[in-house]
C-alpha atoms as one frame of an Amber mdcrd trajectory, in Angstrom:
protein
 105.025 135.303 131.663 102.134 134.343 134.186 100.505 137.590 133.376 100.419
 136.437 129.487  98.748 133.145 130.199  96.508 134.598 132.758  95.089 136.994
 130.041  94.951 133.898 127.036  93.408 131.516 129.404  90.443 133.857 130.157
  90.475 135.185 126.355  89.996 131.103 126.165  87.136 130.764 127.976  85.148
 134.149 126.366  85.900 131.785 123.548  84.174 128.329 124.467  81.137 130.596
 126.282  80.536 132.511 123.340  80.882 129.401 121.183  78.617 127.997 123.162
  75.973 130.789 122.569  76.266 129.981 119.159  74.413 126.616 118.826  71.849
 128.215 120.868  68.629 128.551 118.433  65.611 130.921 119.181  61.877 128.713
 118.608  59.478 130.974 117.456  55.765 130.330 118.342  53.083 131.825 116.060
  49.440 131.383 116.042  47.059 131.569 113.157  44.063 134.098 114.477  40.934
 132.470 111.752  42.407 128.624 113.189  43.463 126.851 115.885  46.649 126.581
 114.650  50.599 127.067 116.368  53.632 126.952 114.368  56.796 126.715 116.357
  59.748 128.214 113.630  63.818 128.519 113.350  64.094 129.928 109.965  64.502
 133.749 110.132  62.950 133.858 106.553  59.858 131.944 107.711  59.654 134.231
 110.881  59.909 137.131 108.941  56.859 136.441 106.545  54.560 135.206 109.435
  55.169 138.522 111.007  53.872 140.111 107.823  50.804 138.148 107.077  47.788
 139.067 108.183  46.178 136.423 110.156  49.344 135.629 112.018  49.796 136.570
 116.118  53.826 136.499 116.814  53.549 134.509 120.377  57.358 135.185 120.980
  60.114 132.746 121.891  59.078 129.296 123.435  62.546 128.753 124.272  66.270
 128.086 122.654  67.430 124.964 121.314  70.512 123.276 119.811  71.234 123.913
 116.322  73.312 120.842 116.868  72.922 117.032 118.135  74.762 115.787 121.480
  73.778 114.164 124.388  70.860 114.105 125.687  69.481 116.113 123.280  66.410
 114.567 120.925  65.312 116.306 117.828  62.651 118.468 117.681  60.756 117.468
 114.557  58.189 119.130 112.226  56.061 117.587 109.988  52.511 119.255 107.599
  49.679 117.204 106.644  47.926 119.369 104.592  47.450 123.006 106.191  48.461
 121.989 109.147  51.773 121.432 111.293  52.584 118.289 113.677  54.908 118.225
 115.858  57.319 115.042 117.689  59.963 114.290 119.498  60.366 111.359 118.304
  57.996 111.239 114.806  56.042 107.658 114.471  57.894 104.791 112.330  54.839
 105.284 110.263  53.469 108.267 109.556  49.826 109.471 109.443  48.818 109.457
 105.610  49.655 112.686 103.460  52.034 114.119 106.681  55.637 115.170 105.157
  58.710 115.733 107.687  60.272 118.918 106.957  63.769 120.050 107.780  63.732
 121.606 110.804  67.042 121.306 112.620  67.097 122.170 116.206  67.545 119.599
 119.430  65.895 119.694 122.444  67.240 118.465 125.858  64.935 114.923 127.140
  65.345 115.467 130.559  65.621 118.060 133.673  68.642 120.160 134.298  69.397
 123.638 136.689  69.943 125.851 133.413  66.520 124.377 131.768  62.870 124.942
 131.805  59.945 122.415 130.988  58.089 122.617 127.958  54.598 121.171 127.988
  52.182 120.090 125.556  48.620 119.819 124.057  47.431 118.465 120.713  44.298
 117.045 119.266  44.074 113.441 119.407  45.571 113.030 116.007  48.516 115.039
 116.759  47.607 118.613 115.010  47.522 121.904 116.756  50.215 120.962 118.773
  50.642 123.969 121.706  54.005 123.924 123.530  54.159 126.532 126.576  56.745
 126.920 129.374  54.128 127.999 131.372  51.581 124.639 132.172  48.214 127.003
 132.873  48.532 128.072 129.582  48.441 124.123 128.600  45.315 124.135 131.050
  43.707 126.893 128.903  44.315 125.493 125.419  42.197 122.084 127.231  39.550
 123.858 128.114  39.291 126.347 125.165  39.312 123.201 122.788  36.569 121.612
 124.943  34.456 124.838 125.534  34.579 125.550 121.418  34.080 122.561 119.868
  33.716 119.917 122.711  36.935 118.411 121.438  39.238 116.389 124.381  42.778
 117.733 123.539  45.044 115.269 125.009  47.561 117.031 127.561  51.004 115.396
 127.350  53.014 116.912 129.842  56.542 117.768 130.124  57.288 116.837 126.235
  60.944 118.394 127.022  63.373 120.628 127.881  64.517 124.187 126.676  67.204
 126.973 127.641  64.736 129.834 128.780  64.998 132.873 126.084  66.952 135.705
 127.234  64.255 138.829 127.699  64.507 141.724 125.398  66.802 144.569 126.727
């Protein structure tokens, strides 16, 4: 009998890790090549036509969110105003005129944890061309590419949050 409950408690736990797994979402990051634009995407449809259009450079996985809410996780939200994307954590109670939020549904944890990385940010002073990066020299590069190009002071925002690193490819 012990052997029997042995083998269902562990077939238990394969269980609640794997369903764990599951609300784990994959954040694309693409880049426009003729603009200085990133798009950070969940929908595999989306992610599939970037990767055919010219124009587009597939930058990869910026991490993996939560395709659901809990504690404390904060929505990762995705707005367009016009051609281009904008980005929030937390999205203004008033909006910028002619910026729509679209449904993007994927949380983000707020603050610091072992089995987490930081995500940093950049944007233009309005909030467009919003560049996330685990990785805070590329942050540093986007700065100084922005100023060097078009003498434009992107404003560097820091840790903006927190992501499960992306598993590399086998």
């Amino acid at each position: 009998m012990r052997i029997v409950l042995i083998v269902i408690c562990c077939i238990g736990s394969l269980s609640v890790a794997h369903a764990e797994d599951e609300k784990l979402i994959p954040i694309h990051a693409f880049r426009r090549k003729t603009a200085p634009e990133m798009v950070y995407t969940i929908d595999t449809e989306e992610i599939a036509r970037l990767k055919r259009t010219d124009g587009w450079e597939d930058r990869g996985i910026l991490g993996l969110g939560s395709a659901k809410a809990g504690e404390n996780l904060i929505k990762l939200q995705r707005a367009h105003r016009g051609r281009w994307h904008v980005f929030y954590t937390k999205a203004p109670a008033k909006l910028p005129t002619g910026t729509e939020v679209e449904e993007f549904d994927v949380w983000v944890w707020e603050t610091e944890r072992e089995d987490l990385v930081p995500v940093y940010g950049t944007s233009l002073p309005d909030w467009r061309d919003m560049v996330f990066s685990t990785d805070k020299a590329k942050i540093k590069e986007a700065v100084e590419e922005s100023w060097n190009a078009a003498k434009i002071k992107r404003l560097d925002h820091g840790v903006m949050f927190y992501v499960k690193p992306a598993k590399p490819k086998e």
